[in-house]
Steps between C-alpha positions, in 0.01 A plus 500: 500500500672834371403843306747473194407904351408777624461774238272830504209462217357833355123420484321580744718768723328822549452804727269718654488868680205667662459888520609415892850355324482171624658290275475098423671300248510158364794286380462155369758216473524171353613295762553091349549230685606106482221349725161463485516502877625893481162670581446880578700452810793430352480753249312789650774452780639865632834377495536369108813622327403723206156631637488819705485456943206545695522897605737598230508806262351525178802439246416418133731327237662818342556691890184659565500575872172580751636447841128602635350216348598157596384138477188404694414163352552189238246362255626160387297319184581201326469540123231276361762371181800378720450419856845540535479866474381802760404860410536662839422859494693697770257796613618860664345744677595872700240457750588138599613612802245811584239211543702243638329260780857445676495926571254623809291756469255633256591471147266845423234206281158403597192285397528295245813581376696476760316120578599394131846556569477305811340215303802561256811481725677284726395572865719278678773710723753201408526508152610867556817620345778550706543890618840647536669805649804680488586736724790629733566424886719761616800413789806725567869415496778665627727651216878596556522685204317693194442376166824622399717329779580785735432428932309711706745753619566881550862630372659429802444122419253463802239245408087647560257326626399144349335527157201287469331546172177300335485157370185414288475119444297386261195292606282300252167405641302189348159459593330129415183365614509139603236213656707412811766625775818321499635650783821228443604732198426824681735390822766342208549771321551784746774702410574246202753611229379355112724218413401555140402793248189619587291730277833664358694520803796313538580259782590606832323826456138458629466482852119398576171474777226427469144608690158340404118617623238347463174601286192380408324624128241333253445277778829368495712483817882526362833656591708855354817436502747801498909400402697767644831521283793702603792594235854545540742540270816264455786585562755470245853391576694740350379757782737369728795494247414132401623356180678127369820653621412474829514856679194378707373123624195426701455250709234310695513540875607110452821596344360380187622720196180659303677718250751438298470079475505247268191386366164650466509748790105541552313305732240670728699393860755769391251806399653520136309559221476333174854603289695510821531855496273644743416414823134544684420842649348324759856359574663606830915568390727592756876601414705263693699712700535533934612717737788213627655211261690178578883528466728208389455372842157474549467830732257768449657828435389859441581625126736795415636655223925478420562803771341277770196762544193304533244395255061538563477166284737278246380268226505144606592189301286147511702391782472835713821626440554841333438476178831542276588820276354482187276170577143528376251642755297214607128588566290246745130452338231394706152403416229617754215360302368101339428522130174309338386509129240776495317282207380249718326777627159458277514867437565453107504860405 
């Protein structure tokens, strides 16, 4: 059982605009198929390669765009000649949404009207579309110098008072209705980075909760879900003087080497992204450096520079001894959150 061609026909696509401009069109395609068994819900399907998506613009063949109208609904027919073959006309509408049953409130229709298009549409809350938001969460950092790298001082060199400036994350909101609770996937992923791209953003990016209410409409008891997605941005190696010569490595609290290795360096334990040259900006990285080091005996001393006055801090090697002149600065990544694949989700937007 498989749809073999897909291809737009000409009869039978059309249009239509009111003196209220609200516009509908009609595409057709010629949809054929190998199976007798491939009925209208194979090949009225939403998801079919080569025939518009449920909700999406009004695009013809040669570029014609109406983003106010989109597609409402499929009208499947098997021609009478060749079983084996579907005209499915793809209708579009701008006011799809004005009326829609999934939105509360009055729609500004009444009487009989307003009934027809109730008799017309799908009522259930769970075959609504997914919803989705994106919008900013605002948090504040502290910043040690200005876009064009100069500290916080006066002329005399004395530093001011911290800097703490803004920093907008971006937060995608995806609202779903579903039939149940599972609380098990609410408490799993709390503060859950995506394992896997998720609706174009790459790994290790997405950090997600989730809340759910419950409601009760068209006398159906069901569930609105509501995926809380925070973004960060990775963070590229080469912002801390990393490159394949080695003026940077990063390690796992371990010991274990992260970056540079042989191998395929990704792997979501270790917070780097696909490529190997990024890491998570959820990632904790500390520089691996201490106020006291080990000397050749195994004693803790305090470091100084070569006049003997002492040092605040000193850059440490893996073993805890100062790190060498001219060795790369090693960087200690942590990882304060699990990973899960976001698509097991459900969401599907």
């Amino acid at each position: 059982m498989a749809i073999v061609d897909v291809r737009e026909t000409w009869e039978g696509s059309d249009a239509e605009r009111d003196a209220s401009n609200a516009r509908q069109y009609r595409r057709t395609f010629q949809v054929i198929t190998n199976d007798l068994r491939d009925g209208p819900a194979v090949v009225g399907n939403t998801s079919v390669t080569g025939i518009p998506g449920l909700y999406t613009s009004f695009v013809d063949a040669y570029g014609n765009i109406d983003r106010g109208a989109v597609v409402h609904s499929f009208k499947p027919k098997r021609r009478s000649d060749d079983p084996l073959i579907w005209d499915v006309e793809v209708l579009y509408a701008s006011r799809v949404f004005n009326r829609s049953p999934y939105r509360q409130g009055a729609s500004g229709r009444s009487g009989k009207a307003e009934q027809g298009d109730k008799g017309q549409q799908d009522t259930n809350p769970l075959n609504a579309p997914v919803v989705i938001q994106v919008d900013g969460q605002k948090y504040e950092k502290p910043q040690a110098t200005d876009l064009d790298g100069w500290s916080f001082v006066n002329f005399a060199g004395q530093a001011f008072a911290q800097s703490v400036i803004d920093d907008t994350r971006i937060l995608i909101t995806m609202d779903k209705n579903k039939a149940t609770i599972d609380q098990g996937q609410i408490g799993t992923y709390k503060d859950v980075l995506n394992a896997d791209f998720f609706w174009g953003c790459e790994p290790l990016t997405l950090k997600i909760h989730i809340r759910a209410q419950s409601a009760f409409e068209e006398k159906l008891k069901y569930w609105k879900y509501s995926y809380y997605m925070e973004y960060r941005q990775p963070i590229p190696l080469g912002a801390f003087g990393a490159s394949p010569n080695g003026k940077s490595i990063f390690y796992q609290p371990s010991g274990s080497t992260i970056w540079p290795q042989p191998g395929d360096p990704n792997g979501p334990s270790v917070l780097v992204l696909p490529g190997g040259k990024a890491l998570s900006g959820w990632a904790d990285i500390r520089v691996n450096q201490g106020t006291w080091f080990y000397d050749a005996t195994g004693a803790q001393r305090k470091p100084s520079d070569g006049t003997g006055a002492p040092l605040a801090t000193t850059l440490l090697d893996t073993t805890g001894k100062q790190l060498k002149k001219g060795d790369p600065t090693i960087y200690i990544v942590y990882r304060p959150y699990e990973i899960k694949y976001f698509k097991d989700l459900g969401i599907n937007p």
